[in-house]
HTML snippet that shows the backbone in 3Dmol.js (N, CA, C, O; Angstrom):
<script src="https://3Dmol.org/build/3Dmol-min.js"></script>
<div id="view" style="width:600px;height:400px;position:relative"></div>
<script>
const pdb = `
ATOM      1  N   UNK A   1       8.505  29.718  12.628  1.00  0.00           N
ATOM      2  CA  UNK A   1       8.570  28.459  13.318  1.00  0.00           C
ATOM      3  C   UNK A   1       7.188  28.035  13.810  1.00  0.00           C
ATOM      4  O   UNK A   1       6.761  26.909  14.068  1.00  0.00           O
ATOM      5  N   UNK A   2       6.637  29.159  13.869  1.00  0.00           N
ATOM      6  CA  UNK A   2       5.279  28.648  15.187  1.00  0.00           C
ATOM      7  C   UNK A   2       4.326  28.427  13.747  1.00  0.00           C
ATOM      8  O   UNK A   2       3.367  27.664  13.864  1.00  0.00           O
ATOM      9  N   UNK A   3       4.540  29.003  12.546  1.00  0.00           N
ATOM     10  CA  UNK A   3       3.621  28.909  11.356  1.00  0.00           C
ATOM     11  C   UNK A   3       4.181  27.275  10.807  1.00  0.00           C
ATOM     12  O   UNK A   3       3.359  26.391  10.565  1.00  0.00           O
ATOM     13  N   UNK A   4       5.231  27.123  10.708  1.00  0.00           N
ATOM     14  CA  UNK A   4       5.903  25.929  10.712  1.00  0.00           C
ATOM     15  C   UNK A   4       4.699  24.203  11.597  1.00  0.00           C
ATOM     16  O   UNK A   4       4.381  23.158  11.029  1.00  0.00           O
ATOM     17  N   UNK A   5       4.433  24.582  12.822  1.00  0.00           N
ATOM     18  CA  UNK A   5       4.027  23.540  14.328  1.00  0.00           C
ATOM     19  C   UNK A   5       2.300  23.843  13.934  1.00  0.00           C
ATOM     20  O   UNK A   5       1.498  22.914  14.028  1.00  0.00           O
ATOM     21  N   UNK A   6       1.963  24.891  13.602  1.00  0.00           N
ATOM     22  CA  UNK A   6       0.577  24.407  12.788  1.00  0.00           C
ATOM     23  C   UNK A   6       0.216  24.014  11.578  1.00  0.00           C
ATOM     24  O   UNK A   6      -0.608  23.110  11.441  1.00  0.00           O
ATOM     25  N   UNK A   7       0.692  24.538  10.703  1.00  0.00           N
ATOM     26  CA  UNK A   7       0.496  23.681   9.241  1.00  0.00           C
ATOM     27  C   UNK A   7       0.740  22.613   8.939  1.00  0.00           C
ATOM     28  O   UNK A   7      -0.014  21.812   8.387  1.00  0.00           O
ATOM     29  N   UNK A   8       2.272  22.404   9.394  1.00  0.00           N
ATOM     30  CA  UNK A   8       2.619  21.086   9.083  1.00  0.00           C
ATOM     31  C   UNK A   8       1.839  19.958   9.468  1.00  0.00           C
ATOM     32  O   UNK A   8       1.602  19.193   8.534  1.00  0.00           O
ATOM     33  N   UNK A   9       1.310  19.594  10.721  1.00  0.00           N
ATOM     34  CA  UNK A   9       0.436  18.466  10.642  1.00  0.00           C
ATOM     35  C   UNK A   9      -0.765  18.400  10.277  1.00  0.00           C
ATOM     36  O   UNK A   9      -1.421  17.361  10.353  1.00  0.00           O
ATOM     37  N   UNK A  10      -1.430  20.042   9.614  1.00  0.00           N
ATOM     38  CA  UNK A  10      -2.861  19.876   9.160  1.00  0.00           C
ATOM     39  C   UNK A  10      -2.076  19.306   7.616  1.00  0.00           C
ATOM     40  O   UNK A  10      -2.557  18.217   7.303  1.00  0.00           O
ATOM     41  N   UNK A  11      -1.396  19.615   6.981  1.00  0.00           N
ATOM     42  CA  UNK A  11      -0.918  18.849   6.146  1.00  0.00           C
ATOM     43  C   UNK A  11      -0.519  17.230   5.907  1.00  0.00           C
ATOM     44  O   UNK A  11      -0.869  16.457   5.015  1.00  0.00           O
ATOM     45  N   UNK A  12       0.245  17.063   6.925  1.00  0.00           N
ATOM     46  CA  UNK A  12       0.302  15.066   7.321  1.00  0.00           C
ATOM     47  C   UNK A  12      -0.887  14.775   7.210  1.00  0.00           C
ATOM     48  O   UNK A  12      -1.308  14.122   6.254  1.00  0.00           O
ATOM     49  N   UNK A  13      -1.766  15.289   8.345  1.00  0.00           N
ATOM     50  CA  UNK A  13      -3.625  15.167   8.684  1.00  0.00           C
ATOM     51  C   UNK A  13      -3.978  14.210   6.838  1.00  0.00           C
ATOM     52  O   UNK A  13      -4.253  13.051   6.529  1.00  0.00           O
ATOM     53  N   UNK A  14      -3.750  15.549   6.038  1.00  0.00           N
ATOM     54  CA  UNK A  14      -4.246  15.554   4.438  1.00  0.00           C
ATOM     55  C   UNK A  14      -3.694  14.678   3.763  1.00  0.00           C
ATOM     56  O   UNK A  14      -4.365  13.882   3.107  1.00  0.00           O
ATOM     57  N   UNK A  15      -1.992  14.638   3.797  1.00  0.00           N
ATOM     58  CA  UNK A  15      -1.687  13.518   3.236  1.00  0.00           C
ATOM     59  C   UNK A  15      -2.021  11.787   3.526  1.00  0.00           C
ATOM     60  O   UNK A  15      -2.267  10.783   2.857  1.00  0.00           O
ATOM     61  N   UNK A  16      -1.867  12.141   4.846  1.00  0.00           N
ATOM     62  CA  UNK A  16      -2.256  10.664   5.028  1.00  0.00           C
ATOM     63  C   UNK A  16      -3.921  10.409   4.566  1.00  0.00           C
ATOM     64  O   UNK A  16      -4.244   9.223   4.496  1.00  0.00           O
ATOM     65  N   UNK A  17      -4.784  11.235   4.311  1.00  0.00           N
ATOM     66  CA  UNK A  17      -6.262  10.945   4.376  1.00  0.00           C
ATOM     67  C   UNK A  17      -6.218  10.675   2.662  1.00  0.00           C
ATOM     68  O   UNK A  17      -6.604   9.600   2.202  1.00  0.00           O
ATOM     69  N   UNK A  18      -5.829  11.506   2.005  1.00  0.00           N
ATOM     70  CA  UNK A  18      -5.792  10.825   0.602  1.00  0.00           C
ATOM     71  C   UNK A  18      -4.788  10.195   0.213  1.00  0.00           C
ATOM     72  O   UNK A  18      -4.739  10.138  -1.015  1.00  0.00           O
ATOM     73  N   UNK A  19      -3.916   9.665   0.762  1.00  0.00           N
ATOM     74  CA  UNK A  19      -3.581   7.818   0.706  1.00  0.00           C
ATOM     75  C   UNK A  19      -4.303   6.721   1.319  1.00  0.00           C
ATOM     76  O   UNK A  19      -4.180   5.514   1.110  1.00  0.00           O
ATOM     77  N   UNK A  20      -5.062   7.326   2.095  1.00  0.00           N
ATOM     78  CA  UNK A  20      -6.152   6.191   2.629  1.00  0.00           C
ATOM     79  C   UNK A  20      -6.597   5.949   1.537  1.00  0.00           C
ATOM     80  O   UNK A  20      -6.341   4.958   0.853  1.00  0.00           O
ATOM     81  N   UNK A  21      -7.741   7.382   1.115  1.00  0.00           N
ATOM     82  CA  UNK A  21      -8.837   7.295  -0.010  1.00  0.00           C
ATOM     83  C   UNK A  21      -8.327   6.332  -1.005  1.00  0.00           C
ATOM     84  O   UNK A  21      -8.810   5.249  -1.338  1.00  0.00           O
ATOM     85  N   UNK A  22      -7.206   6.958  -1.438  1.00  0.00           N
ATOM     86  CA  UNK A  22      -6.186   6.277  -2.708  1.00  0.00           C
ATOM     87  C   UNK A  22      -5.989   4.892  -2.756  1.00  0.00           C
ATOM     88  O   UNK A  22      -5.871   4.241  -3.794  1.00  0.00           O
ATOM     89  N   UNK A  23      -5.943   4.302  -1.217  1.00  0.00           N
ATOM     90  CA  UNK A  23      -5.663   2.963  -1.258  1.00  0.00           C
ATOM     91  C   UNK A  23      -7.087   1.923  -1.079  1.00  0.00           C
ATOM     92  O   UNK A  23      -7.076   0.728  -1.375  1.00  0.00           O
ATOM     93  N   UNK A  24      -8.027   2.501  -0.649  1.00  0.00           N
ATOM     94  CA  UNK A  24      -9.215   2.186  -0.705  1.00  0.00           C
ATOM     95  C   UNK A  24     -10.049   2.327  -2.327  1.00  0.00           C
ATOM     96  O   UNK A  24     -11.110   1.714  -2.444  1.00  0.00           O
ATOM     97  N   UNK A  25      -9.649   2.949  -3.241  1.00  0.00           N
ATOM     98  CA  UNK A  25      -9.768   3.187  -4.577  1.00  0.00           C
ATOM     99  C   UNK A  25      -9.289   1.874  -5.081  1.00  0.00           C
ATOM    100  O   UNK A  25     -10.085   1.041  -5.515  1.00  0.00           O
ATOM    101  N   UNK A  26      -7.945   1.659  -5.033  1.00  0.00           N
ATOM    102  CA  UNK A  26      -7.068   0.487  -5.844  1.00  0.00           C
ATOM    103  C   UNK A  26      -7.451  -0.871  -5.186  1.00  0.00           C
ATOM    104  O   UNK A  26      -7.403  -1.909  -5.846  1.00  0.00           O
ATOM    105  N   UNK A  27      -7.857  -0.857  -3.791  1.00  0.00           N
ATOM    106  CA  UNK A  27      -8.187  -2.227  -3.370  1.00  0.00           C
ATOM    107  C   UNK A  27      -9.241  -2.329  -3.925  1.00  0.00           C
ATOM    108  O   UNK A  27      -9.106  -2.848  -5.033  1.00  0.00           O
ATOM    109  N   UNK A  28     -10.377  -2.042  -3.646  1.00  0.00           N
ATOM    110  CA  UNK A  28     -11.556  -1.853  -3.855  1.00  0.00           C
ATOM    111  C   UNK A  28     -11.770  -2.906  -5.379  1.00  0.00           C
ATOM    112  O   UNK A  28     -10.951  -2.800  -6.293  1.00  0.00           O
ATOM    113  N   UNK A  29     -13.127  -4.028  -5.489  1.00  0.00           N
ATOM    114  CA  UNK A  29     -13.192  -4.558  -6.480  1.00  0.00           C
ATOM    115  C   UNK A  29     -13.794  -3.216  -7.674  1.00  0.00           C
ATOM    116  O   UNK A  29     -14.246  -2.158  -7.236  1.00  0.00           O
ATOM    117  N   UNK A  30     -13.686  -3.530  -9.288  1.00  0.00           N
ATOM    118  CA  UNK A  30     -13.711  -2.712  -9.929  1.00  0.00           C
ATOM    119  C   UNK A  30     -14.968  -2.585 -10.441  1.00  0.00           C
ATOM    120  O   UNK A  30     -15.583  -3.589 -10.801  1.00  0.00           O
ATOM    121  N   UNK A  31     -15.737  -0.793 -10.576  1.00  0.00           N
ATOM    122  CA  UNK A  31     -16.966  -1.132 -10.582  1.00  0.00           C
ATOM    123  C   UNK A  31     -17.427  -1.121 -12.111  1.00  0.00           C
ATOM    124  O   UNK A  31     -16.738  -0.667 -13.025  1.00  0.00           O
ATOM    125  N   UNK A  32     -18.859  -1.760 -12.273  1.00  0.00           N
ATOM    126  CA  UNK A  32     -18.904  -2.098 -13.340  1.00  0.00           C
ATOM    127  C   UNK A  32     -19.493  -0.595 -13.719  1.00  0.00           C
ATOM    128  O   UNK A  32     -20.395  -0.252 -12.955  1.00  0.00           O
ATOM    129  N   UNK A  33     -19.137   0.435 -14.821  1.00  0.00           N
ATOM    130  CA  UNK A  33     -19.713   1.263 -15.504  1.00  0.00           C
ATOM    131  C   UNK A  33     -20.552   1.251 -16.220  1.00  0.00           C
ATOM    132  O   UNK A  33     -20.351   0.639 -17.269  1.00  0.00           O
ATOM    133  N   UNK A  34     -22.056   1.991 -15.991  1.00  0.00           N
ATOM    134  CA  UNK A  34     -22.875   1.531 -17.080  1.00  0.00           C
ATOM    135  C   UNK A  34     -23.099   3.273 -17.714  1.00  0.00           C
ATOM    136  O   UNK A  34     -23.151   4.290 -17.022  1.00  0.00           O
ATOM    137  N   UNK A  35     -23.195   3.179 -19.132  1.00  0.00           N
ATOM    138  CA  UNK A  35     -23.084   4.452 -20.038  1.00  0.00           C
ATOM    139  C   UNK A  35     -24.770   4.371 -20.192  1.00  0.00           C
ATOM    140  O   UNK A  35     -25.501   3.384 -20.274  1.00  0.00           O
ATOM    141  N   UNK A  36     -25.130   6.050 -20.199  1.00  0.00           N
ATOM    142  CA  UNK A  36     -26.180   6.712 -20.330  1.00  0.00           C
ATOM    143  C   UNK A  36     -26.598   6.734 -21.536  1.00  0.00           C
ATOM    144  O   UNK A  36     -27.657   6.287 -21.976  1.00  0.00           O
ATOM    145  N   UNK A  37     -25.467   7.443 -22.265  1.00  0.00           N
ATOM    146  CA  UNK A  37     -25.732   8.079 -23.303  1.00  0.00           C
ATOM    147  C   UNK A  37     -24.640   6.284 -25.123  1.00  0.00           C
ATOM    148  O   UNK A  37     -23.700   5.489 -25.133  1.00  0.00           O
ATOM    149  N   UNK A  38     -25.516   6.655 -25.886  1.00  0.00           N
ATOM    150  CA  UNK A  38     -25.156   5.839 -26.558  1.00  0.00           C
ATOM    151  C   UNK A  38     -25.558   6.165 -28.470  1.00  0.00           C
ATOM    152  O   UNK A  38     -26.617   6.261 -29.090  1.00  0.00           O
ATOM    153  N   UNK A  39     -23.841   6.265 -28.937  1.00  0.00           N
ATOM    154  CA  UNK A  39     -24.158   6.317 -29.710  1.00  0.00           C
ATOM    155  C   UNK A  39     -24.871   5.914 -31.010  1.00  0.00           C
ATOM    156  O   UNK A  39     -25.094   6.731 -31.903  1.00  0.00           O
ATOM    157  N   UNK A  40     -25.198   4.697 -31.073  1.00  0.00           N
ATOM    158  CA  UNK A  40     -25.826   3.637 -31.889  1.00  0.00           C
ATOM    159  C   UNK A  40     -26.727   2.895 -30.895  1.00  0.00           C
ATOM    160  O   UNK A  40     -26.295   2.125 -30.037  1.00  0.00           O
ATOM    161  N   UNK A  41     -28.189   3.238 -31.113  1.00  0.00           N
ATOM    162  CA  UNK A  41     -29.033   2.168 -30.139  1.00  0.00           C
ATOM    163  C   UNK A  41     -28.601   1.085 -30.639  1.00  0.00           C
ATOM    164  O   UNK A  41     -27.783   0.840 -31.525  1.00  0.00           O
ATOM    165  N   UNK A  42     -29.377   0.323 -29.831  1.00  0.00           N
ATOM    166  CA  UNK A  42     -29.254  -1.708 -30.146  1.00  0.00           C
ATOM    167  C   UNK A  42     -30.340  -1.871 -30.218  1.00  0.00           C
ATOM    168  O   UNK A  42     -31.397  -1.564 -29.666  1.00  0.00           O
ATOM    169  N   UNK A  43     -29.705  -2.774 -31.511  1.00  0.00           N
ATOM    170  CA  UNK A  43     -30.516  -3.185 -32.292  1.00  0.00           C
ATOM    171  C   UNK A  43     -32.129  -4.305 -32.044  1.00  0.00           C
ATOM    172  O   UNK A  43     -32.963  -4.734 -32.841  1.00  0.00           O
ATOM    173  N   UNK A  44     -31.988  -4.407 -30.834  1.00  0.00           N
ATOM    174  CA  UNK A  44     -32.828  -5.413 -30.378  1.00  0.00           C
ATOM    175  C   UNK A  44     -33.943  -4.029 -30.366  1.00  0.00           C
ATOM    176  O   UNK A  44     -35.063  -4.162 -30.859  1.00  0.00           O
ATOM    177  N   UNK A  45     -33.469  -2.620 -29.707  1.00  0.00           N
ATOM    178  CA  UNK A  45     -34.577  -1.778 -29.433  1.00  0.00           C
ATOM    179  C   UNK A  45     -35.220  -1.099 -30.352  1.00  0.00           C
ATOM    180  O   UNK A  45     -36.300  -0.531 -30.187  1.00  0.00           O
ATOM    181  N   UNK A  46     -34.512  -1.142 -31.453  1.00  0.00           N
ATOM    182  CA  UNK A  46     -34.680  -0.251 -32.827  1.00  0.00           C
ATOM    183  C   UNK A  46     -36.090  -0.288 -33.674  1.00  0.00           C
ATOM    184  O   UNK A  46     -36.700   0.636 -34.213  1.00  0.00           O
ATOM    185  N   UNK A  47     -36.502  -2.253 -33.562  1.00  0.00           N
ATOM    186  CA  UNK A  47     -37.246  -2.465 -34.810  1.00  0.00           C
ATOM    187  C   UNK A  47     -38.881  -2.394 -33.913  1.00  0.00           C
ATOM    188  O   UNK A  47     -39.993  -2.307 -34.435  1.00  0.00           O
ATOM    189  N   UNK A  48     -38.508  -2.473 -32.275  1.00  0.00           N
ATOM    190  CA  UNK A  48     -39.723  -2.357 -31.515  1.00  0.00           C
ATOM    191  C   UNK A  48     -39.990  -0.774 -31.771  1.00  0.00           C
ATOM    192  O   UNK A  48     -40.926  -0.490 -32.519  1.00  0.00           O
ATOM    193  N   UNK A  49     -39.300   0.166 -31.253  1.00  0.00           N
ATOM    194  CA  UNK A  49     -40.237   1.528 -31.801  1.00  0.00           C
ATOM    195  C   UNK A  49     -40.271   1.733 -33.480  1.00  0.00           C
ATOM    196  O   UNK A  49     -40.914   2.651 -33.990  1.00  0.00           O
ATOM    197  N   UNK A  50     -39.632   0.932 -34.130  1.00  0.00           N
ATOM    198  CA  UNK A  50     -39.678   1.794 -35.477  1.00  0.00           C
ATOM    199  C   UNK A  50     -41.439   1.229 -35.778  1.00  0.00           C
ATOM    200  O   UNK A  50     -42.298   2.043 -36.118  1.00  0.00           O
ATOM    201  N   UNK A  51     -41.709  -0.077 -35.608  1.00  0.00           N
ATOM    202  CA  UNK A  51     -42.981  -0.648 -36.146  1.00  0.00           C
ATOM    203  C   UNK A  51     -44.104  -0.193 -35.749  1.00  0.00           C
ATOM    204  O   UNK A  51     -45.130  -0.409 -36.393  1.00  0.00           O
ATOM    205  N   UNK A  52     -44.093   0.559 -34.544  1.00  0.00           N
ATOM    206  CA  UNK A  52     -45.669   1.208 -34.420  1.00  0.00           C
ATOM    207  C   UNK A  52     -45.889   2.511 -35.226  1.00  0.00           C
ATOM    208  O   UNK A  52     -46.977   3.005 -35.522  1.00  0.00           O
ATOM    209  N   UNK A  53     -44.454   3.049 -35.575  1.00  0.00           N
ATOM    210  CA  UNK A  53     -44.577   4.123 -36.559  1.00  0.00           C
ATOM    211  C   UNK A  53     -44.795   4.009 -37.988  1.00  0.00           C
ATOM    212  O   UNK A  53     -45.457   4.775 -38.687  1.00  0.00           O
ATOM    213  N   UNK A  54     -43.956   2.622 -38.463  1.00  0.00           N
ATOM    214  CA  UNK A  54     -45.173   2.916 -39.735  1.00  0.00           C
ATOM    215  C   UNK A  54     -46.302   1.959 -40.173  1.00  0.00           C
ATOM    216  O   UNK A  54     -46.902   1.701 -41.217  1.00  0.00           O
ATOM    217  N   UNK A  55     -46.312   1.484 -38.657  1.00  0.00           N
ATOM    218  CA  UNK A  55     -48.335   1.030 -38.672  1.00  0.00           C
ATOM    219  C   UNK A  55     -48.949   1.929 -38.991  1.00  0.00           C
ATOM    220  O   UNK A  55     -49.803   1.932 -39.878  1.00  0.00           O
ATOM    221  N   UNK A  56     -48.446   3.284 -37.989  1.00  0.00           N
ATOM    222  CA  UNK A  56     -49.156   4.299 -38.217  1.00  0.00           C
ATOM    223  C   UNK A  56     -48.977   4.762 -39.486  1.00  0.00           C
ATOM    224  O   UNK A  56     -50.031   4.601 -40.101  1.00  0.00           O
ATOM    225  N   UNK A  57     -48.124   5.267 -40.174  1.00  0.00           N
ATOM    226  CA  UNK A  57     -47.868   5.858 -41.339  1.00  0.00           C
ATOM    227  C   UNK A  57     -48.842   4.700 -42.572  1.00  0.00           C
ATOM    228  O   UNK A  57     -49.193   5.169 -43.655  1.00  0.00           O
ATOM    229  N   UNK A  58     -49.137   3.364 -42.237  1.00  0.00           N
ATOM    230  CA  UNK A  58     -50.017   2.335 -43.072  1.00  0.00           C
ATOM    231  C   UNK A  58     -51.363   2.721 -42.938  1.00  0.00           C
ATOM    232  O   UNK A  58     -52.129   2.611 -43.895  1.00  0.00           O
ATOM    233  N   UNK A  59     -51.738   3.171 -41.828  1.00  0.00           N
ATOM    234  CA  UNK A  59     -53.181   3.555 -41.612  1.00  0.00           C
ATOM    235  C   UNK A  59     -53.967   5.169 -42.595  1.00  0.00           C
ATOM    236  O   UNK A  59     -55.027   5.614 -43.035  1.00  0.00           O
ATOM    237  N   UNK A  60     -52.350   5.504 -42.443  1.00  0.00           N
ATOM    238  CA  UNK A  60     -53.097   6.988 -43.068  1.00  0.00           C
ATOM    239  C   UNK A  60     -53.183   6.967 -44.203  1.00  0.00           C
ATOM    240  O   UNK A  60     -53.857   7.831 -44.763  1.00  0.00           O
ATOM    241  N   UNK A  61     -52.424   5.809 -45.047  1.00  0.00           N
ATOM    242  CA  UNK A  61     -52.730   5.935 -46.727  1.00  0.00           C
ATOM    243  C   UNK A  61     -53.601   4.814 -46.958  1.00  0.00           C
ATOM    244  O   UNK A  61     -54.090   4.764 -48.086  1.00  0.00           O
ATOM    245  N   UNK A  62     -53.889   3.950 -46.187  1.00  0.00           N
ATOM    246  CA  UNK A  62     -55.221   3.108 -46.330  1.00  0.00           C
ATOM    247  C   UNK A  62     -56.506   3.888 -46.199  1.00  0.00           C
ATOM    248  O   UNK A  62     -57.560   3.587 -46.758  1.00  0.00           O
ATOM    249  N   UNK A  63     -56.326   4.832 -45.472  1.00  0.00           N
ATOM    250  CA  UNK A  63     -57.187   5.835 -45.275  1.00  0.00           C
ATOM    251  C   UNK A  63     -58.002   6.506 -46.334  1.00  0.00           C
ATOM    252  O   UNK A  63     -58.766   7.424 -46.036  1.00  0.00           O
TER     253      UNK A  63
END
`;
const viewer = $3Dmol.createViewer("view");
viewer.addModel(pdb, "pdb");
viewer.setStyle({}, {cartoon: {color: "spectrum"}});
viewer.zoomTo();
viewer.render();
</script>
């Protein structure tokens, strides 16, 4: 009983704190995700590094 009059409200304590969290999650406007990692660069970035490489690769057989 007496194990009963302490747990139980460190438990309520918990439940109620992650239904807060929970409801502060779903209200909350949605955030925009931005990805790190990518499988196919874009294409806008592609043709800027590819061209100083075979400037370079032009120089060494003009060479």
């Amino acid at each position: 009983m007496a194990l009963v009059a302490v747990l139980l409200p460190l438990v309520l304590l918990g439940a109620l704190l992650a239904l807060g969290w929970y409801e502060e999650l779903m209200l909350s406007p949605p955030r925009r995700r931005v990805r790190h990692l990518r499988l196919v660069p874009d294409p806008v970035d592609e043709p800027a590094q590819a061209a100083p490489a075979e400037a370079a690769l032009g120089r060494r057989h003009a060479a």
